[in-house]
N, C-alpha and C positions, 0 to 999 in steps of 0.2 A: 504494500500500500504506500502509497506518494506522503511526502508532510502534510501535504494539504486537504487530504483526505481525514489522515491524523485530528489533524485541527479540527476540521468541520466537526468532526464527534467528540470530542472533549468539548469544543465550546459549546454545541448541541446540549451536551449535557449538563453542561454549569447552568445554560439556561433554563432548562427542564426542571432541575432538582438543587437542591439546595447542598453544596461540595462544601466540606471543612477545607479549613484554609491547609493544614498538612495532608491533606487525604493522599492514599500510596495510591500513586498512578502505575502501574507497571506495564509493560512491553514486552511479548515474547518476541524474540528474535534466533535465528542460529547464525554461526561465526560466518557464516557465507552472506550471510544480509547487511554486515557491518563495515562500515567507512566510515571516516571524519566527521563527513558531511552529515551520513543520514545521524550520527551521534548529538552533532551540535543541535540537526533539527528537531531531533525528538525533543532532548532539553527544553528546547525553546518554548515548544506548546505547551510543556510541563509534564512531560512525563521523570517519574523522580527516581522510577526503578525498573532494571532489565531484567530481564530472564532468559539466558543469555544456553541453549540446548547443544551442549558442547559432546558429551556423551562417551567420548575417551581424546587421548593427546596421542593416540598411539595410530600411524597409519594404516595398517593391518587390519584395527579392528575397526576404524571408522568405513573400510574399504566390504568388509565383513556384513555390516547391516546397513551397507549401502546409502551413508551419510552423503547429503550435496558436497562437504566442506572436506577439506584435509587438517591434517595434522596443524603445521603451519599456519592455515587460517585461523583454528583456533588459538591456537599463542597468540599470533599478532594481534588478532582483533581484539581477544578480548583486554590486553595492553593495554589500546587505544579504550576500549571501554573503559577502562577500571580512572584512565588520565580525566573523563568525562562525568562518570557516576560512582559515588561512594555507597550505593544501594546497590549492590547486584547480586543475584543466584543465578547460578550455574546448575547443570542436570550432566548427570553421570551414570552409564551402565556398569552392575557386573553381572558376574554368573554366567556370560555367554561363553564357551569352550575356547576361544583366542584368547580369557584372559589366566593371566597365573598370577597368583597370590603377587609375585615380587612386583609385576604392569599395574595389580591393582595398587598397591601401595603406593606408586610413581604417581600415578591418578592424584590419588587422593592427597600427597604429599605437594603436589605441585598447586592446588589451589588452596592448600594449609600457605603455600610461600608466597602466595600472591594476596591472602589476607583478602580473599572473598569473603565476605558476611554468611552468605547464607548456599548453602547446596543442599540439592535436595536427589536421593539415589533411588534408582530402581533393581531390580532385578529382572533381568529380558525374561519376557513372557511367548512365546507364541504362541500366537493369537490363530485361530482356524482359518481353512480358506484365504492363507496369507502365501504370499511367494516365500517364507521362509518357510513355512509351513509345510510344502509342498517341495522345497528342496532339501526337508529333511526327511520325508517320506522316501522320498525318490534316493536316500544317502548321497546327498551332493554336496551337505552339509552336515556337521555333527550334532546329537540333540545337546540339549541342557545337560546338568548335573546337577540335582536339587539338592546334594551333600556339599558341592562346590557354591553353590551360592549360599547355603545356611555359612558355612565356615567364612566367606567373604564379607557377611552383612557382620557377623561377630566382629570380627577383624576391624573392617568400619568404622564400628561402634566404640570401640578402642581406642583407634588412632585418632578420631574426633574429638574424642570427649578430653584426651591427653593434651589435646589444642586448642584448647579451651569450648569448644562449641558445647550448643546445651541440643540434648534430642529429646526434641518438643512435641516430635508426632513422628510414627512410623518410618517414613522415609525420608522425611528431614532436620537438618539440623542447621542452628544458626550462634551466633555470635550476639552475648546480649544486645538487647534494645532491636535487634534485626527478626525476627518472627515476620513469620510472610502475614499481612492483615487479611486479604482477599482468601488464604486457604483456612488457614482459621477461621474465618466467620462460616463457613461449611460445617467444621467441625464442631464448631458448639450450638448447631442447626439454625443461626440466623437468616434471616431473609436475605434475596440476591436476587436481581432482577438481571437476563439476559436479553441483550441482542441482538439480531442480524440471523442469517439460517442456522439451525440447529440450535442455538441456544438456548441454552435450559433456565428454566425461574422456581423460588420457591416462596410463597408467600407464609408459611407458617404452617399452612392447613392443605396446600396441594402445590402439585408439582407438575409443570407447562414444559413444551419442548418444541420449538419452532420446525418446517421442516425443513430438512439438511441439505435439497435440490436448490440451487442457486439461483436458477431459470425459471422454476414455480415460486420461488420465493418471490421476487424481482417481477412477476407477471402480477401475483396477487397484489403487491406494494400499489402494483399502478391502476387496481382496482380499488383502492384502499381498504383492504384486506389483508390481516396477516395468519398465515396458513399454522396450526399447531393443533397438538395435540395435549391432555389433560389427566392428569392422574390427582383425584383426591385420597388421601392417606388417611387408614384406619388408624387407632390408637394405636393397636399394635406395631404396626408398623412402623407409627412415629416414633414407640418406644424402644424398637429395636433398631434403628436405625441410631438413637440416640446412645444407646450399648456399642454399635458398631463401632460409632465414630467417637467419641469420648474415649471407647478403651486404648484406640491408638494413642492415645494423647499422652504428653509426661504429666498431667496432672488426673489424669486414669477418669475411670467411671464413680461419681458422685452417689452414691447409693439414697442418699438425702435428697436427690433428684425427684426420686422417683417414690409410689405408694408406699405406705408399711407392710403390705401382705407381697407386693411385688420384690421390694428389697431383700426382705427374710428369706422368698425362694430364691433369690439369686445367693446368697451369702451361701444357702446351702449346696446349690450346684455348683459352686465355684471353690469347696471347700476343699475339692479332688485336685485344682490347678492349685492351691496354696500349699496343700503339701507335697505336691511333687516340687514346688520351685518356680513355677511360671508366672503366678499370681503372687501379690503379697494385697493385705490389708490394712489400710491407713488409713485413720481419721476417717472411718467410713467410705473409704475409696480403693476400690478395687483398680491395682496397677499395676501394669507386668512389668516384670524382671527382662533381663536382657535372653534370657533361654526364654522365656515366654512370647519376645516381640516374634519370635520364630515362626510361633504359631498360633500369631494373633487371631487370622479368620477365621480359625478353626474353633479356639476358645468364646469366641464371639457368637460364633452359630450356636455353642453349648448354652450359652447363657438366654439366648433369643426366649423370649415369652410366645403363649400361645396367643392364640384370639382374645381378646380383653371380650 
């Protein structure tokens, strides 16, 4: 997208709604999208934070999941980034078979030395009906090792926390005062209003999802119409969803959240991850341990309530 495009929607939206004068403007970008120029312009409009999908510094592997950027790009740019913006995250893969412990640790040690704020990690998923997908079916590629990626995210979680960073939610971790605002507000189920195709919204009590065709989207606009579809959420739901994502959290599941006959049964289903180690309980807050983040979804599905 051009600056000027940029602009139209930030000012769009100052006029629209009512923006705090610090509100975190952020940008995704990857290192292929980055110059001077588009740097100083983003600035300009206000944008105050990058997200900057770097995903390894290693040739090989960016060449592996088929990254636009190389090696190279990524250094440079993000350089020039970092001379521009003192707010940035960075996105990094492990667990995919080109990396070994000693590339992960170069990873993650190189944006320890570059005194990024915030990174947030994944571990490669393949995803169905995907060209990786399908060239590991066909062995043209090698699969995962979900023992390779548990032992990497440990490892991670180590070298982070040794660098001062705090791990604030499952896959990320930041440098005080740096918490991402916009993924947090998810997490503690506030409101978020989306735009443009596919864009998801949630008002409290249901959940909207624009559609993702570009050309139906863009057709209806000029109809003034806009195309989506609507999910209102059960209590259940809402309360598992609230279990979901709060357990990720370093500040764990509130058990004071939620009913007293609801709390009591969770205390007791969850009494099996307390004493194995995954769980601990605090001030009424159920929060996992570093063997526990392992197997967050899993421990999360266990605690899910039924139909209210």
């Amino acid at each position: 997208m051009q600056i000027e495009d940029l602009r139209l929607q930030i000012d769009k939206i100052k006029v629209k709604f009512k923006v705090v004068e610090d509100a975190e403007i952020t940008l995704e970008a990857n290192p292929d999208d980055i110059n001077e120029e588009k740097l100083a312009g983003w600035k300009e409009i206000g944008v105050n934070r990058l997200s900057i999908g770097v995903q390894s510094f290693f040739e090989e592997d960016l060449l592996w999941m088929n990254r636009a950027h190389n090696s190279q790009q990524a250094i440079d740019n993000l350089h020039l980034a970092i001379e521009q913006f003192d707010n940035i995250t960075i996105d990094l893969i492990y667990g995919h078979p080109l990396l070994t412990n000693d590339k992960w640790k170069q990873n993650v040690e190189k944006v320890i030395a570059l005194n990024i704020p915030h990174i947030s990690c994944y571990a490669l998923t393949v995803e169905p009906k995907t060209p990786l997908s399908k060239m590991i079916k066909e062995k043209k590629k090698e699969d995962i090792q979900q023992e390779k990626q548990a032992e990497q995210f440990l490892l991670l979680m180590q070298w982070l926390e040794d660098a001062g960073y705090e791990h604030y939610e499952i896959s990320n971790f930041a440098k005080p005062g740096y918490r991402s605002r916009h993924n947090s507000s998810y997490w503690q189920g506030k409101k978020y209003l989306g735009l443009g195709p596919s864009a998801h919204s949630f008002d409290g009590e249901s959940r909207q999802w624009n559609i993702s065709n570009n050309n139906v989207y863009i057709e209806s606009l000029e109809k003034n119409k806009i195309p989506f579809e609507i999910e209102t959420l059960t209590p259940s739901q809402k309360t598992n969803e609230y279990i979901m994502t709060a357990l990720r959290t370093k500040e764990g599941l509130d058990l004071d959240n939620l009913p007293e006959a609801m709390s009591h049964e969770l205390r007791a289903v969850s009494k099996k991850f307390i004493e194995s180690g995954k769980l601990i309980l605090k001030e009424n807050k159920l929060i996992l341990t570093k063997e526990g983040k392992l197997f967050a979804d899993g421990i999360a599905a266990d605690l899910f309530i039924d139909a209210i």
